[in-house]
C-alpha positions in Angstrom: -72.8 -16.0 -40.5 -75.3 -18.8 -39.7 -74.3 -21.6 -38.0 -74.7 -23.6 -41.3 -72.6 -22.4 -43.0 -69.7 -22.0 -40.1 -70.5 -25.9 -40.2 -70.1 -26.3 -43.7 -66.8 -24.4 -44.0 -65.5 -26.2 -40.7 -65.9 -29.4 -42.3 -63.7 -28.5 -45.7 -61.2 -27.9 -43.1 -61.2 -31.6 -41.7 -63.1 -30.4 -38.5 -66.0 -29.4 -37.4 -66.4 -25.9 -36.1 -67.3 -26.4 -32.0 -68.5 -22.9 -30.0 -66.2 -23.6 -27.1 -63.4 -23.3 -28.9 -64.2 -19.8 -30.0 -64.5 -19.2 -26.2 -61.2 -20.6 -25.3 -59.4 -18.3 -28.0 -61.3 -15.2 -26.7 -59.9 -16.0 -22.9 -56.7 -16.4 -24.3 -57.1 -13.1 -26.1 -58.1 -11.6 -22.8 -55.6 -13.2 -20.8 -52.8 -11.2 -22.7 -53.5 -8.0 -21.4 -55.1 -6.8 -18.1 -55.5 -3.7 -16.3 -55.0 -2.7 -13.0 -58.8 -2.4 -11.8 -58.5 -6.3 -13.3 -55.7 -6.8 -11.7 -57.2 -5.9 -8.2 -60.3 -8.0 -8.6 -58.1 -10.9 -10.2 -55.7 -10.5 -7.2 -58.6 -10.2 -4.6 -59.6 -13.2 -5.6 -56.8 -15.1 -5.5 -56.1 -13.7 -2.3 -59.5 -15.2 -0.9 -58.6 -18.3 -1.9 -54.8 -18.7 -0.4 -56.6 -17.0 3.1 -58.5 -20.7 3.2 -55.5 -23.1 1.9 -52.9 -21.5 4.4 -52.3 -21.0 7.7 -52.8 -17.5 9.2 -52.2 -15.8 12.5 -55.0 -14.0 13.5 -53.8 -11.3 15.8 -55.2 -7.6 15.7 -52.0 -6.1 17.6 -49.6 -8.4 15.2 -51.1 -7.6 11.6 -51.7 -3.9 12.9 -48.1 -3.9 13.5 -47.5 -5.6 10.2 -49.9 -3.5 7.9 -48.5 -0.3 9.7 -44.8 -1.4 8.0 -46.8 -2.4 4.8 -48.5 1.0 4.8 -44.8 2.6 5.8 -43.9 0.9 2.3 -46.8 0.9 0.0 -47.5 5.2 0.5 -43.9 5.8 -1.2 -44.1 3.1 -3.4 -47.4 2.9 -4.8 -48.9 5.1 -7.6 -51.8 3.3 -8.6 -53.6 3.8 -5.0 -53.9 -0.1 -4.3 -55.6 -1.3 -1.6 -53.1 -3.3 0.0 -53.1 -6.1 2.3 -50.5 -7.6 4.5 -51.2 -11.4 5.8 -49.4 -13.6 8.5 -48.6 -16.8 7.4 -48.3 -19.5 10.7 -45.8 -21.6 8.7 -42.1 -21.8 10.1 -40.4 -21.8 7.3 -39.2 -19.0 5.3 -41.1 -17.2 3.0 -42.9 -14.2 1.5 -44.6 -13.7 -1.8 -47.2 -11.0 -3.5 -50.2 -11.7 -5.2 -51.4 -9.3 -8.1 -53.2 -6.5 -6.4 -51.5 -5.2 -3.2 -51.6 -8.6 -1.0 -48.7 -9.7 0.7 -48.4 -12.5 2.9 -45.2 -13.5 4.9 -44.3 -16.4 6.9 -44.0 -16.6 10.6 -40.3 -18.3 9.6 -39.2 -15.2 8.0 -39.8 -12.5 10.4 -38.6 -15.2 13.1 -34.7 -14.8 10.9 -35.1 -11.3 10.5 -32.6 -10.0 12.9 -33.9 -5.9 12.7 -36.7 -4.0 11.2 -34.8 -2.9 8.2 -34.5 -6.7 7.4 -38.0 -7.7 7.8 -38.7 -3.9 5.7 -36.0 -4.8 2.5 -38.1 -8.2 1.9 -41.2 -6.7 2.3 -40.0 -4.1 0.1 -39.1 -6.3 -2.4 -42.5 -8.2 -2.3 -44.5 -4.8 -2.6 -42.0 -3.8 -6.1 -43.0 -6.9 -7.6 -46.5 -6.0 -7.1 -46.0 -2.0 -8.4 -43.9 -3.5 -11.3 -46.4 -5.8 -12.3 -44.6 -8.9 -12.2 -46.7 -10.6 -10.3 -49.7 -10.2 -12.3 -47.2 -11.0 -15.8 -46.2 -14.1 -13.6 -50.1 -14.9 -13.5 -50.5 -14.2 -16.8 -48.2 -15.9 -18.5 -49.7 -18.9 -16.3 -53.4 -17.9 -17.6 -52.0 -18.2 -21.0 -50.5 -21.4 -20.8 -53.3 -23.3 -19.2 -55.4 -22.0 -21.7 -53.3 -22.6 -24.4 -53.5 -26.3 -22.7 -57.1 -26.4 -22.3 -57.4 -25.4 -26.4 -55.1 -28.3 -27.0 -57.4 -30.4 -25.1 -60.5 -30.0 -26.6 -59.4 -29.7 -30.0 -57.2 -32.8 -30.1 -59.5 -34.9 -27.7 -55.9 -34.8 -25.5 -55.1 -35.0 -21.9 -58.2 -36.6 -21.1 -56.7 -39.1 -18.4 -56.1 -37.9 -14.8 -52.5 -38.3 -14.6 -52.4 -36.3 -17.5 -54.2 -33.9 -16.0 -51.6 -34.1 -13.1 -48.7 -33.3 -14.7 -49.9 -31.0 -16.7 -51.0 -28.8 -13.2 -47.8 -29.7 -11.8 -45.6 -28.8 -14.9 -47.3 -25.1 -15.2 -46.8 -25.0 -11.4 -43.1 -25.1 -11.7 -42.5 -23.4 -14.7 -44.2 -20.3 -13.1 -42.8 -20.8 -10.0 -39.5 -18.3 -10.3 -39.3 -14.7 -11.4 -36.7 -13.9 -13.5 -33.0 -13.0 -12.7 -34.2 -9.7 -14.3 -37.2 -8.8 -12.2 -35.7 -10.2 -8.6 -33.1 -7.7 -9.8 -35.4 -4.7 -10.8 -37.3 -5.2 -7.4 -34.3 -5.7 -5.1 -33.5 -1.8 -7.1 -37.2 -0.9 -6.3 -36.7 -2.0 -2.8 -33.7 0.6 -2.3 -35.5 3.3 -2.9 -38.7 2.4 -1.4 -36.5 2.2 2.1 -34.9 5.1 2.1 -38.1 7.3 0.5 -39.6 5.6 3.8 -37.0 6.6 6.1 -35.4 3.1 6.5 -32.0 1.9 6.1 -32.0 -0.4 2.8 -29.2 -2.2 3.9 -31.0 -4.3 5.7 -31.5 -5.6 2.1 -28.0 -7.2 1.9 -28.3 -8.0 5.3 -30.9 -10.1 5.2 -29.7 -11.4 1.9 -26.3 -12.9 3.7 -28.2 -14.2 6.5 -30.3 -16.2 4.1 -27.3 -17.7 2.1 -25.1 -18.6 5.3 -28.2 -20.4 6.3 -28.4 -22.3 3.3 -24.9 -23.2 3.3 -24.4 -24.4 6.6 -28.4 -26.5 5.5 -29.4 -27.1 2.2 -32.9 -27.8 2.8 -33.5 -25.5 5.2 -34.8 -22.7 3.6 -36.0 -24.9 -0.1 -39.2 -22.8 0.0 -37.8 -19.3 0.0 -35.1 -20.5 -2.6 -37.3 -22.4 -4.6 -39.0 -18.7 -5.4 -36.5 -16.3 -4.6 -33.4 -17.3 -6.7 -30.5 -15.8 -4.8 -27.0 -15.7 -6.2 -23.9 -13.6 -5.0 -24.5 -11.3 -8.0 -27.6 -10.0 -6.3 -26.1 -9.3 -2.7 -22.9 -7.4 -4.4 -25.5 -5.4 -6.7 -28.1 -4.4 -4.0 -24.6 -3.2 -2.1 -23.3 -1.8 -5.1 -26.2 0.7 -5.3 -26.4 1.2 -1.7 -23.1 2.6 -1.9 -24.0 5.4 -4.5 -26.2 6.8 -1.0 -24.0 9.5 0.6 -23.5 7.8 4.2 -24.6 10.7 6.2 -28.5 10.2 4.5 -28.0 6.4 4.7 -27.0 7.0 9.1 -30.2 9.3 9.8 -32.4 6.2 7.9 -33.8 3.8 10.8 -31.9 0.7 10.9 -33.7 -1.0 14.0 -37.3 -0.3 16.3 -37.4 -1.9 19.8 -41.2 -2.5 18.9 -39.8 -4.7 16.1 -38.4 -7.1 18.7 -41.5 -6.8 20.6 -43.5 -8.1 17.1 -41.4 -10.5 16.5 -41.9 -12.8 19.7 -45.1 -12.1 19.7 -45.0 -13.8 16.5 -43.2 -16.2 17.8 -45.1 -17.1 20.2 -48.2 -17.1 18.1 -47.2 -19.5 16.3 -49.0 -23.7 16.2 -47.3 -25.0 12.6 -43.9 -26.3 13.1 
């Protein structure tokens, strides 16, 4: 078809045919599905970028310590042969979130709380299963699709052309994608139980860690708004993780490693590491 007559149709139509819109439809096309080599890159890149706006400790003995619980993790969990990366973030608060790929990153803050290794392990754990299930790179997807969806909308009406428009649009796609669902904090919390005990550690530092987080938060609201304000945490999920704990014959569940004195060794190094307050 020439561009004449594309033209000619367009214009019966009320409007006339533009190129870039045929590119924004084919990126939302390709936003809809990805695979993992895509994924990786995608992730990789993302990655890159977060490594500049953040924070990090840089501390061979500390991320050694931290990449060798990652890789503790990552070889029962991971089927797809990532290449995964585990990042210290020098922020107090606490935190911890995956990006599509295999990249981790976790806050000074939350391995400060974390009472024992199999605490600091069940959130890790739960950050690697949304990675191996994926729903960190839907998450990014469904993101991708929106501000493309946006950015069509934009051109075609001659819309959001003003900067506070601009704003809120960024901020309102920000927040929407901000949460998993109640169903995938509840598939990885399941992941996480059995990536612990295939590793040898005892998942109920799952729970544990769980409780120490929400007797935080009650006795301070605002203390912990930025793991809450990802990780939605209701009593539901505590009594569920325990509930499947529980199926675990406790003889298997006391020969799983609860504790490491190294662990307490990482964690004031950590500590002490640490500039942002």
């Amino acid at each position: 078809m020439t561009p004449a007559i594309s033209d000619k149709r367009s214009a019966t139509r009320g409007r006339r045919f533009r190129p870039h819109h045929f590119f924004l439809v084919t990126l939302l096309a390709a936003a809809c599905g990805i695979s993992v080599s895509e994924e990786d890159e995608l992730g990789d890149s993302y990655a890159a970028q977060i490594e500049e706006q953040l924070p990090m400790l840089r501390d061979s003995a500390a991320e050694a310590w931290l990449s060798a619980l990652g890789a503790r993790l990552t070889s029962v969990a991971d089927r797809d042969s990532r290449d995964w990366h585990f990042y210290l973030v020098d922020d107090s608060t606490v935190n911890a979130f995956a990006v599509p790929g295999g990249h981790v990153f976790v806050h000074r803050g939350l391995i400060e709380r974390a009472a024992t290794y199999s605490e600091l392990a069940g959130v890790m754990g739960h950050e690697v299963a949304h990675v191996t299930l994926r729903h960190s790179v839907d998450q990014m997807r469904s993101r991708t699709r929106a501000n493309v969806l946006v950015t069509v909308f934009c051109s075609i009406f001659s819309a959001c052309s003003s900067t506070a428009a601009q704003i809120a649009i960024d901020v309102g796609g920000q927040a929407l994608f901000a949460k998993y669902s109640r169903d995938d904090e509840a598939r990885a919390d399941s992941a996480a139980v059995g990536y612990l005990v295939a590793a040898g550690i005892d998942p109920r530092g799952i729970p544990s860690m769980f409780e120490r987080l929400a007797h935080e938060r009650s006795t301070d609201p605002t203390a912990l708004d930025s793991w809450f304000g990802s990780h939605p945490l209701e009593e539901s999920r505590i009594a569920r993780t325990n509930s499947l704990i529980s199926t675990i014959g406790p003889q298997r569940l006391d020969a799983l490693v609860s504790d490491l004195p190294s662990f307490a060794d990482f964690r004031e190094s950590v500590r002490g590491l640490g500039t942002v307050r």
